[in-house]
PDB file with SEQRES, HELIX, SHEET and CRYST1 records, atoms N, CA, C and O in Angstrom:
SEQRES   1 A   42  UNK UNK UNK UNK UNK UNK UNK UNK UNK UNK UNK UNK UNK          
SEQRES   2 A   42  UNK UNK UNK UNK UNK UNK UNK UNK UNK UNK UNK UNK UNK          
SEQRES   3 A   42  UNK UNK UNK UNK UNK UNK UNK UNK UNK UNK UNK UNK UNK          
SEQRES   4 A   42  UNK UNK UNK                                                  
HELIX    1 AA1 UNK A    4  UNK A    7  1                                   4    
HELIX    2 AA2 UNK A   17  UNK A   19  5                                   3    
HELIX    3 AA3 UNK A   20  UNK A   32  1                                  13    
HELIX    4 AA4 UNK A   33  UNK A   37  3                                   5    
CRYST1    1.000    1.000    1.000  90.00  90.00  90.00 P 1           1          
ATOM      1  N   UNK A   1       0.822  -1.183   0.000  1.00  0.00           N  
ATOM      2  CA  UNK A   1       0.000   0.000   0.000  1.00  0.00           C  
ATOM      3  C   UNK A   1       0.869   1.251   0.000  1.00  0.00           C  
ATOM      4  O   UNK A   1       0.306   2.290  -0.344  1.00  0.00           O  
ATOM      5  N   UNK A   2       2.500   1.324   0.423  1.00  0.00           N  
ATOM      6  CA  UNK A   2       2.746   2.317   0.579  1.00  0.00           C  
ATOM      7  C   UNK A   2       3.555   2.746  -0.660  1.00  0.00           C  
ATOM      8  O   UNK A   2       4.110   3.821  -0.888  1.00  0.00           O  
ATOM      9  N   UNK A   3       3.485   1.761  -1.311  1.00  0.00           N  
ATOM     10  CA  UNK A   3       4.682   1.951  -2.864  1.00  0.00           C  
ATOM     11  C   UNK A   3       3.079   2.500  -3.435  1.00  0.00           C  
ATOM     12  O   UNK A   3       2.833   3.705  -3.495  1.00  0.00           O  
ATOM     13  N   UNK A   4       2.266   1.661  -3.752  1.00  0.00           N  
ATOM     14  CA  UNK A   4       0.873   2.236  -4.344  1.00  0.00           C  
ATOM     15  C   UNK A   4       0.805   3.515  -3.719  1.00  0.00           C  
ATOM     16  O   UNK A   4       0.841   4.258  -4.700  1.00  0.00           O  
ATOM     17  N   UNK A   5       0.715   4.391  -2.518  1.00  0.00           N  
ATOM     18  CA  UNK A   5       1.002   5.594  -2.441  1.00  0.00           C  
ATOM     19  C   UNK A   5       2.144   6.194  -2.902  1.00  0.00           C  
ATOM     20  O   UNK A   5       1.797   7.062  -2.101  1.00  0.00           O  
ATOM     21  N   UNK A   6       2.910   6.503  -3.271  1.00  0.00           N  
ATOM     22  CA  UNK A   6       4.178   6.576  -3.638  1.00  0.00           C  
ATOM     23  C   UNK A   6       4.323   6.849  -5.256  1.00  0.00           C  
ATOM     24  O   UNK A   6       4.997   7.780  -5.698  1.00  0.00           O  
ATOM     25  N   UNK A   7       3.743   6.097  -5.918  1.00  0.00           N  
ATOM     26  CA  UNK A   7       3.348   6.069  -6.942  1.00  0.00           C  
ATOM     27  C   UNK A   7       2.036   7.349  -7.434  1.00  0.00           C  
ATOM     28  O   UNK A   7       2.032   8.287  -8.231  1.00  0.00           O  
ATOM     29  N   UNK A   8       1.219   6.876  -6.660  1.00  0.00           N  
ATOM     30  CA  UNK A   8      -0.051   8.174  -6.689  1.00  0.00           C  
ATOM     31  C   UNK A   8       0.591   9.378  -6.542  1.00  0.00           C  
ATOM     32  O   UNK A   8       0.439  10.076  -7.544  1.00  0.00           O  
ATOM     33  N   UNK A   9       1.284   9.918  -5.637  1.00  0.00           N  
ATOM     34  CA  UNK A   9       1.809  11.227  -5.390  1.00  0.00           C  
ATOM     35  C   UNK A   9       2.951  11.250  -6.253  1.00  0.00           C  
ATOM     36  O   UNK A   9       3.709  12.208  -6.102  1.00  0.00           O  
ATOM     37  N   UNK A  10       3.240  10.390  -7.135  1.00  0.00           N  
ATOM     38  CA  UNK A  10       4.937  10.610  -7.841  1.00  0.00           C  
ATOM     39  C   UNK A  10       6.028  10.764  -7.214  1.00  0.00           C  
ATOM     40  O   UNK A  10       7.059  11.227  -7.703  1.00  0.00           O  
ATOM     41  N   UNK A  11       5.855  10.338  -5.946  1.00  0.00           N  
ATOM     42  CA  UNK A  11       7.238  10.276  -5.326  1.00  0.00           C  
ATOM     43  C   UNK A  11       8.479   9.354  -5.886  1.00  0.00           C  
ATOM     44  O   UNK A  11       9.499   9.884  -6.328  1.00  0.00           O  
ATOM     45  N   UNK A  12       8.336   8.182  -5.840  1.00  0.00           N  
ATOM     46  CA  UNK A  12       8.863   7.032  -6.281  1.00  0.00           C  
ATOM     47  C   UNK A  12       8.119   5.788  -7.280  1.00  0.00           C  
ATOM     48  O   UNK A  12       7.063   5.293  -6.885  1.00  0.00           O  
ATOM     49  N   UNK A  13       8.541   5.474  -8.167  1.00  0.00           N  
ATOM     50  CA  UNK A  13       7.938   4.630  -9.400  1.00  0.00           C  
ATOM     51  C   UNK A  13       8.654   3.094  -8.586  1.00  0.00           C  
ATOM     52  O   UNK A  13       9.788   2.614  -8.596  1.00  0.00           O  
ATOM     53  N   UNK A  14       6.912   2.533  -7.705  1.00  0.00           N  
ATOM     54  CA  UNK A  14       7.818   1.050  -7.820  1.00  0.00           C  
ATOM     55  C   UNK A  14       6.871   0.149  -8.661  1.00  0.00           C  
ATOM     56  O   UNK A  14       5.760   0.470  -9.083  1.00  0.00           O  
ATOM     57  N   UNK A  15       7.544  -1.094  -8.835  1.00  0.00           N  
ATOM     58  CA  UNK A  15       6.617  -2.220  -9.552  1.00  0.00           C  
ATOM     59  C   UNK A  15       5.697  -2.394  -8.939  1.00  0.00           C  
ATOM     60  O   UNK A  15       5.880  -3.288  -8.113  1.00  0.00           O  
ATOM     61  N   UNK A  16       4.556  -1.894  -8.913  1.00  0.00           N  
ATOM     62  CA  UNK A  16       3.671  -2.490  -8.306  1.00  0.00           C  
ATOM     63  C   UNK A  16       2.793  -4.068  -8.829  1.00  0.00           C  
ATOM     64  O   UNK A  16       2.043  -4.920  -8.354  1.00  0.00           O  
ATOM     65  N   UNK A  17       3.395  -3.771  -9.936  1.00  0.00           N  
ATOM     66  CA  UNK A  17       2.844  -5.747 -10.639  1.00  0.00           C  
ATOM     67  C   UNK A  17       3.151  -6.792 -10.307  1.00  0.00           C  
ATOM     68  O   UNK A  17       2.594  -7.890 -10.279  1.00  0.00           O  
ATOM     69  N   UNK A  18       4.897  -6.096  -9.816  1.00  0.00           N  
ATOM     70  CA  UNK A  18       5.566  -7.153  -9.343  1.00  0.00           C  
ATOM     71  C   UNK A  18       5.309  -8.102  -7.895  1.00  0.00           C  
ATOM     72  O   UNK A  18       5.875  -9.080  -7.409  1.00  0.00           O  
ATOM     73  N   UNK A  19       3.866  -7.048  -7.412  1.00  0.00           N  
ATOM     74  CA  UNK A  19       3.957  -7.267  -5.768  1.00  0.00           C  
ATOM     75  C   UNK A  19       2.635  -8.002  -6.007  1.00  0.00           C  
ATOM     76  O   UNK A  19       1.908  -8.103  -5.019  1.00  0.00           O  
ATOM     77  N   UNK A  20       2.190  -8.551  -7.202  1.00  0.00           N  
ATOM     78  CA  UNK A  20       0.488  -9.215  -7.201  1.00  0.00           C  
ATOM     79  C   UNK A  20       1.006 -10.439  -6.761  1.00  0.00           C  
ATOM     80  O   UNK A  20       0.270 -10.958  -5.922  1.00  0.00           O  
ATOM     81  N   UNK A  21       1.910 -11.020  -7.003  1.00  0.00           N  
ATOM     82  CA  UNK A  21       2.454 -12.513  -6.597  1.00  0.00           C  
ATOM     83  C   UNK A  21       2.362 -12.939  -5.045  1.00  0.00           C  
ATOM     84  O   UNK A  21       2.028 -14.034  -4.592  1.00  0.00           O  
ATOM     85  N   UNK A  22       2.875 -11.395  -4.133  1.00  0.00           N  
ATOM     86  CA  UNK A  22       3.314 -11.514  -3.024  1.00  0.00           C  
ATOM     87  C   UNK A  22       1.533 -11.427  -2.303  1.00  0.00           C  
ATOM     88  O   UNK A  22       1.106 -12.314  -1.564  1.00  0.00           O  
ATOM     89  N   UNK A  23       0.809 -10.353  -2.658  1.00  0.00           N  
ATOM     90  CA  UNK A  23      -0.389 -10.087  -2.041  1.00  0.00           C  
ATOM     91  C   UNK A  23      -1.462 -11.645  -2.425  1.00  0.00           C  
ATOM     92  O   UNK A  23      -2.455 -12.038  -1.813  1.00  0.00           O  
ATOM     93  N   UNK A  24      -1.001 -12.052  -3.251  1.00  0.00           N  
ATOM     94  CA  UNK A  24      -1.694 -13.255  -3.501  1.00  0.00           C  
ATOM     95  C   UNK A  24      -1.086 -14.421  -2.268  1.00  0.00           C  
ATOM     96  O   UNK A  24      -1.954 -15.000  -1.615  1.00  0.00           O  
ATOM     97  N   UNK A  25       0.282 -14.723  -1.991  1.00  0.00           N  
ATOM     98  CA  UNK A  25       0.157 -15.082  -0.658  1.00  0.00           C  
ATOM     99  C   UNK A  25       0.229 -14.586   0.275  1.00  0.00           C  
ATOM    100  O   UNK A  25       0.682 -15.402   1.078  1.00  0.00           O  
ATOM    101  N   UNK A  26       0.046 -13.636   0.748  1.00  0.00           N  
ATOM    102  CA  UNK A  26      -0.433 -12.910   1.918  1.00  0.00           C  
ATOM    103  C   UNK A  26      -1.343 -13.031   2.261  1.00  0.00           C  
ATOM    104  O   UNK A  26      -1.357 -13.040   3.492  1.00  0.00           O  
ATOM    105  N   UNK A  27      -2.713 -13.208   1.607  1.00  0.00           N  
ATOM    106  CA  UNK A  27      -4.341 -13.443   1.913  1.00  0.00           C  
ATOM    107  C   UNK A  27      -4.359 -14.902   2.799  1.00  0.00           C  
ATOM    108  O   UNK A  27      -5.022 -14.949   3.835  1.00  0.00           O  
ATOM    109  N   UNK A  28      -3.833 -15.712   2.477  1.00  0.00           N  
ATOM    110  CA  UNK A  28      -4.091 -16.928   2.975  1.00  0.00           C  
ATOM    111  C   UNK A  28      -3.226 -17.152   4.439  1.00  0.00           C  
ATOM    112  O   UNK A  28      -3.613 -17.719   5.461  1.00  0.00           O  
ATOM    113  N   UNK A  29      -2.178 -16.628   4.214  1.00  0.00           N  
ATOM    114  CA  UNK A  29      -1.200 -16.260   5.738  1.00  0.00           C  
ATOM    115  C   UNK A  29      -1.889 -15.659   6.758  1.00  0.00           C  
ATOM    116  O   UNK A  29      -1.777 -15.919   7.956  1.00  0.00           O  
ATOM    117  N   UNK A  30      -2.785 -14.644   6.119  1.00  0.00           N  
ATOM    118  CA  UNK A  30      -3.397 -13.795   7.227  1.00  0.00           C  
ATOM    119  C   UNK A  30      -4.855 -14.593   7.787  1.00  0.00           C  
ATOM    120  O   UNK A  30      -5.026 -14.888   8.970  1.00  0.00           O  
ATOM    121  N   UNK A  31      -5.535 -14.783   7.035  1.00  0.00           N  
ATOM    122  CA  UNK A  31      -6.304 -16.269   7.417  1.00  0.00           C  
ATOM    123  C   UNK A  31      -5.684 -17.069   8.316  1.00  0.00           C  
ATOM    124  O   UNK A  31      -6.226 -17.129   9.419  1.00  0.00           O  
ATOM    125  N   UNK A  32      -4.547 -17.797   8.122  1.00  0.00           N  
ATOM    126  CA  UNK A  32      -4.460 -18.862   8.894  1.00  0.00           C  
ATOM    127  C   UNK A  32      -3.412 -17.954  10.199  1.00  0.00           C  
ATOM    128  O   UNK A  32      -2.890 -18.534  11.151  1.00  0.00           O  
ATOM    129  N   UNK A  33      -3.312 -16.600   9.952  1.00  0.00           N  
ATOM    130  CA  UNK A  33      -2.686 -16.343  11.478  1.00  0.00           C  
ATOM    131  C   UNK A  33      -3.797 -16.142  12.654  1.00  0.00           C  
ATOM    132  O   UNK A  33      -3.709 -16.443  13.844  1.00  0.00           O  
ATOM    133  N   UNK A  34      -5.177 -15.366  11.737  1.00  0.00           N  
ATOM    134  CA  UNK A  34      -6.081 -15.030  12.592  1.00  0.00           C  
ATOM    135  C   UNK A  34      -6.952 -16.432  13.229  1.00  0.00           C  
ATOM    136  O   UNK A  34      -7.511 -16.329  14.321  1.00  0.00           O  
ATOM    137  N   UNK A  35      -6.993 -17.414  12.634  1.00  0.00           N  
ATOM    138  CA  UNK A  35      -7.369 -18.419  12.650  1.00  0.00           C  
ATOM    139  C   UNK A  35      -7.116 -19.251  13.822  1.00  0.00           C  
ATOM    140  O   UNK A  35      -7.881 -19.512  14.750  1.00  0.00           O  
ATOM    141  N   UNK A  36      -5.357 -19.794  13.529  1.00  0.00           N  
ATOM    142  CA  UNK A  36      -5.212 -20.319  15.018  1.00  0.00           C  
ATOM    143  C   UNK A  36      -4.215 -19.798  15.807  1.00  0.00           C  
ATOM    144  O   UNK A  36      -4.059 -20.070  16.997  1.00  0.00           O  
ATOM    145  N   UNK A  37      -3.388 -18.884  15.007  1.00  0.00           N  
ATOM    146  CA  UNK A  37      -2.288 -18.450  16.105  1.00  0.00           C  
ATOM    147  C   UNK A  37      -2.818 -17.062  17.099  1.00  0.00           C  
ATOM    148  O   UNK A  37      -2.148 -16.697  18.065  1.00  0.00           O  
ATOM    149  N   UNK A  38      -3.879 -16.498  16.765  1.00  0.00           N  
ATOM    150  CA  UNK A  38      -4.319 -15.385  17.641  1.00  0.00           C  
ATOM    151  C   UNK A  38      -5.141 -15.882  18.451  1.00  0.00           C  
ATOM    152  O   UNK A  38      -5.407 -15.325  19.516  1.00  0.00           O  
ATOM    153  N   UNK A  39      -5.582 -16.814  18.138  1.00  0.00           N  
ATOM    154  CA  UNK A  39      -6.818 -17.577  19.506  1.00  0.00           C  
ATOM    155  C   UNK A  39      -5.645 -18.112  20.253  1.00  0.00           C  
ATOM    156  O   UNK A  39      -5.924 -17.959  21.442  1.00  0.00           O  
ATOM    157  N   UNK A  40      -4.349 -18.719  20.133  1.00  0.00           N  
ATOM    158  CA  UNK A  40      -3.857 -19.790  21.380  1.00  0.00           C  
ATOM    159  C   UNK A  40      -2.966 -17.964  21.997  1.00  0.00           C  
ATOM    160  O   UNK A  40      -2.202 -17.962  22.962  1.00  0.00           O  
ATOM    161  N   UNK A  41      -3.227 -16.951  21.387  1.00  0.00           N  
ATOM    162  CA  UNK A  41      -2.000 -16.112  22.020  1.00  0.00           C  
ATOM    163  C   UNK A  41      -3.070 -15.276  22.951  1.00  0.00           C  
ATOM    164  O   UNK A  41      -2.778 -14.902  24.087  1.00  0.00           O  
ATOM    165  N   UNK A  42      -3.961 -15.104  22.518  1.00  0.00           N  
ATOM    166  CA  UNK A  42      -5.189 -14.275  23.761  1.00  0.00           C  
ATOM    167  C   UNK A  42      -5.788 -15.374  24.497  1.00  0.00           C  
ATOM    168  O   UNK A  42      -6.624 -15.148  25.373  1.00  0.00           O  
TER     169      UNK A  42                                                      
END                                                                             
């Protein structure tokens, strides 16, 4: 989100295409953190 800002204001030109790979596994990480590792930590 912050290169996607970055980009909007013309500060800095990053790949942002390059980061669809990464946000594609990120969705499922964050699922399975909220899932079982935040229930055994509260």
């Amino acid at each position: 989100m912050l290169a996607t800002g970055f980009r909007m204001i013309q500060v800095k030109m990053f790949p942002v295409a390059d980061m669809i790979p990464s946000m594609i596994m990120v969705m499922p990480l964050s699922w399975l953190w909220v899932t079982y590792v935040l229930p055994l930590v509260s």
